[in-house]
C-alpha positions in Angstrom: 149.9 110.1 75.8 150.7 114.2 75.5 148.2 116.5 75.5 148.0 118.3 71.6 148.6 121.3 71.4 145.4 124.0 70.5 144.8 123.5 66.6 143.2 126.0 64.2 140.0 123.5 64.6 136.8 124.7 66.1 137.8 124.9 69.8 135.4 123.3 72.9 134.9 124.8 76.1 133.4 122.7 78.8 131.3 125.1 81.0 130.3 123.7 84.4 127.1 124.6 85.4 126.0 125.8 82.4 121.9 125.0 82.6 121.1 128.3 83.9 122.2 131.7 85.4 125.8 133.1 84.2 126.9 129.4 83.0 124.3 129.7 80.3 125.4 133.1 79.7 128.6 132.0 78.7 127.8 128.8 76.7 125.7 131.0 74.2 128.2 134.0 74.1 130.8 131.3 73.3 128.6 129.9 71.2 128.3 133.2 69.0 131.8 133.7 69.1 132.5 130.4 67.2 133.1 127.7 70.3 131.7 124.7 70.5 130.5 123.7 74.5 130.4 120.5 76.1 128.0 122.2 79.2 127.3 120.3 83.0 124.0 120.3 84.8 123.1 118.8 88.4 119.3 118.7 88.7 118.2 120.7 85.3 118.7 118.2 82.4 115.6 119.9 81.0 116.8 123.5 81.3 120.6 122.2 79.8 119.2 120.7 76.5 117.2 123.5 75.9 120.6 125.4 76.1 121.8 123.2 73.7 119.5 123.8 71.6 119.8 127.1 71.6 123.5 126.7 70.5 122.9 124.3 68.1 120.2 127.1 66.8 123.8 129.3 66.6 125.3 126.9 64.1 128.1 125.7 67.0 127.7 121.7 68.4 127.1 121.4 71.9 126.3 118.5 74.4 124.6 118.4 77.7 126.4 116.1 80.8 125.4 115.5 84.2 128.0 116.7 87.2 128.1 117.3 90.7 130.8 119.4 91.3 130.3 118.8 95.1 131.1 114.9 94.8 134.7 114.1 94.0 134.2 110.9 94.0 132.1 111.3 90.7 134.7 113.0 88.6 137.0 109.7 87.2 133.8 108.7 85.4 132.4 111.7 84.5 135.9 112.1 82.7 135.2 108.8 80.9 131.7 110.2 80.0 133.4 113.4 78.7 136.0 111.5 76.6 133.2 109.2 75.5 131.6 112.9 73.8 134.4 114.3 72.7 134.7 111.0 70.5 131.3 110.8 69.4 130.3 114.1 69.2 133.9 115.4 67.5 136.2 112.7 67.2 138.9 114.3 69.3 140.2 113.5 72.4 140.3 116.8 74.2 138.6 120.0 74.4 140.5 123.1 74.8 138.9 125.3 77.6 137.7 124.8 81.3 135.4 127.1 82.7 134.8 126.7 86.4 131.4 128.5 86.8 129.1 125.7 89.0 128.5 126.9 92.2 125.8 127.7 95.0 125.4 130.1 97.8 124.9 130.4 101.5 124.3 133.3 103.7 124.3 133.3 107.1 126.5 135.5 109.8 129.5 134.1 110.9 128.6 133.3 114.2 125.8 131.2 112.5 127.7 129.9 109.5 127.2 125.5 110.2 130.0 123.2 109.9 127.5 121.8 107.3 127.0 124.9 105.6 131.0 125.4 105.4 131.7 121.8 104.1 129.1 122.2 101.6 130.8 125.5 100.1 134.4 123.7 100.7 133.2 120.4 98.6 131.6 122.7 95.4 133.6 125.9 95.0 137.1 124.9 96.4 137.7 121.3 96.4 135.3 120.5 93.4 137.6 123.0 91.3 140.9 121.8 92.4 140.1 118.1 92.0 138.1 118.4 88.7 140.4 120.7 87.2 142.9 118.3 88.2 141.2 115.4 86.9 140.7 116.8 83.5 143.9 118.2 82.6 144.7 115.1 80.8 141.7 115.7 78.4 142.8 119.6 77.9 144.6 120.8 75.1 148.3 122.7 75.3 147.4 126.2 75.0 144.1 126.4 76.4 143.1 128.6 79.3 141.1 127.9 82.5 139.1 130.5 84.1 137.5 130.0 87.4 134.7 132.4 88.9 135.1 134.0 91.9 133.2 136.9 93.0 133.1 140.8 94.4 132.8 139.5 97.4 136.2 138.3 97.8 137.6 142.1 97.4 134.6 143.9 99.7 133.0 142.8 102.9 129.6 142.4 103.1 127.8 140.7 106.4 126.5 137.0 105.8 129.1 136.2 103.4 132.5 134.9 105.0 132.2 131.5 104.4 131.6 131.9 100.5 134.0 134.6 100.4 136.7 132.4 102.4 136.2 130.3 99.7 136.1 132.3 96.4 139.8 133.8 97.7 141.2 130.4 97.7 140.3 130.1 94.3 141.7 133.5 93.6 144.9 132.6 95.2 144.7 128.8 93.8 144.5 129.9 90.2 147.6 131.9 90.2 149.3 128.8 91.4 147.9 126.6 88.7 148.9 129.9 86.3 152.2 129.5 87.3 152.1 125.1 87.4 150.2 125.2 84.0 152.7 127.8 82.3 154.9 125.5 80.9 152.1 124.1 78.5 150.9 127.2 77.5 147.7 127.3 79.6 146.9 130.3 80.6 144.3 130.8 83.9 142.1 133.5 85.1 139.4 134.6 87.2 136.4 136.1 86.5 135.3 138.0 89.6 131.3 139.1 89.4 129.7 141.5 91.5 125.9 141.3 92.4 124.0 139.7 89.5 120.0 139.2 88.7 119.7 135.5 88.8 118.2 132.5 90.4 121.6 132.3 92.4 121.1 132.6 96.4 117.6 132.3 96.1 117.5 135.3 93.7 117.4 137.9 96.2 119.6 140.6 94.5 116.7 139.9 91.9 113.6 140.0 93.4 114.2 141.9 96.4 113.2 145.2 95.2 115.4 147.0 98.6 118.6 144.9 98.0 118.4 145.6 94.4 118.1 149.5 95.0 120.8 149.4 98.1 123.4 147.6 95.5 122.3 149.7 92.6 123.5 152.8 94.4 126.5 151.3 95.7 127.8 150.6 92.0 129.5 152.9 89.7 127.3 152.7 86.9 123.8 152.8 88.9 121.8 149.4 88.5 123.1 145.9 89.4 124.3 143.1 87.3 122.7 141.1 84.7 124.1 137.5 83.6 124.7 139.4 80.2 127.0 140.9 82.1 129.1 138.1 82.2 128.5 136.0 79.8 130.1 137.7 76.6 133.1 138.5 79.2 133.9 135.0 79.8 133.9 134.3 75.6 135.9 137.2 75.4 138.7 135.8 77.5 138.5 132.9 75.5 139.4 134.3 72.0 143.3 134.1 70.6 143.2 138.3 71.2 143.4 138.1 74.3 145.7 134.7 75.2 148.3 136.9 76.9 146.4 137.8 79.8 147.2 135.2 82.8 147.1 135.0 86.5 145.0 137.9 86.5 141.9 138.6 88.8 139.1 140.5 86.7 136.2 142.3 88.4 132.8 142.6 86.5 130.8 144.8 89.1 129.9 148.0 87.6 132.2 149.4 89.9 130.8 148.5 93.3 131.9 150.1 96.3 134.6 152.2 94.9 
């Protein structure tokens, strides 16, 4: 069966990691932009259907799944779990945008950095995206876009970071490729690069460490760090028909850090 292409009908973005932090973010700007949002949790089912809530409180449907974007193993059913709400909750057989947000952090030096701690970064923010992208491109839509989050630190250097950096330019890298791969059905790709943001992520250190907040603050263009708000109405916005012919591009959301 061919994927359909994207229809003039209420359009479903599938957020992962979308219980908290800068996924949430994005499930209620899409949300107020008129997208429906199929959203994934690990641990905080509690936390997603309150998000749900909250978009269903916008007027948009939205439904809550469980995913661990570090298990690959896990994605053929959670595919079969997604078609299952796509049917139930809309009667369709796709959605119509992929939003690779689900992630977690490490920092440690690089002479420190564990073989754990590397594979554990490799299995959620390089292969979890490849394979899951992979997986679900049979339940996207033609036309759609992907966007995948990377992060500031894949432009600038900071110390503790190589290993999630190492990874977030692979994805940089890996979604001009699938740009390029996905073309030919009208899928466009992109990634959304942060720069330091106030959230739980990491421990929340850029948020409650009152000297790392200050140090990045004056590092940054515009003169205070990130806020998942930030973010959030960035990733809708690259989700809307005005902007469908920007592809393979790389954009930064820092404030302007370390110019």
């Amino acid at each position: 069966m061919t994927a359909s292409t994207l229809t003039s009908s209420t359009p479903i973005v599938l957020i992962t990691g979308g219980s908290r932090g800068l996924g949430r973010s994005a499930a209620l700007a899409a949300a107020k932009s008129g997208i429906d949002v199929v959203l994934t949790y690990r641990q905080q089912a509690i936390e997603a259907q309150a998000v749900v809530a909250e978009i269903e409180a916008l007027g948009q449907r939205a439904v809550a799944l469980p995913l661990d974007v570090g298990d690959v193993a896990s994605f053929g059913a959670f595919a079969s779990q997604l078609a299952q709400a796509l049917q139930s909750g809309w009667q369709r057989e796709r959605f119509d945008f992929l939003v690779n947000n689900a992630g977690m952090g490490v920092h440690a030096p690089f002479a420190e950095t564990t073989e754990a701690q590397f594979d554990a970064l490799v299995n959620v923010h390089l292969k979890g995206v490849f394979f899951l992208t992979q997986r679900l491109l049979p339940l996207m839509n033609d036309g759609g876009r992907i966007l995948n989050l990377s992060s500031g630190l894949a432009r600038f250097a900071l110390p503790g970071y190589a290993a999630y950096a190492a990874m977030k330019g692979a994805i940089e890298v890996l979604s001009r490729y699938l740009a390029k791969e996905l073309g030919p059905r009208g899928i466009a790709v992109n990634v959304v690069a942060p720069g330091a943001i106030e959230t739980d992520f990491g421990g929340g250190a850029v948020r409650d460490n009152a000297e790392l907040n200050a140090f990045i603050a004056g590092q940054t263009a515009l003169g205070r760090v990130g806020v998942a708000e930030d973010i959030g109405p960035l990733v809708a916005a690259l989700l809307q028909p005005s902007t469908r012919w920007v592809n393979a591009q790389r954009i930064e959301a820092s404030g302007g850090m370390f110019l």
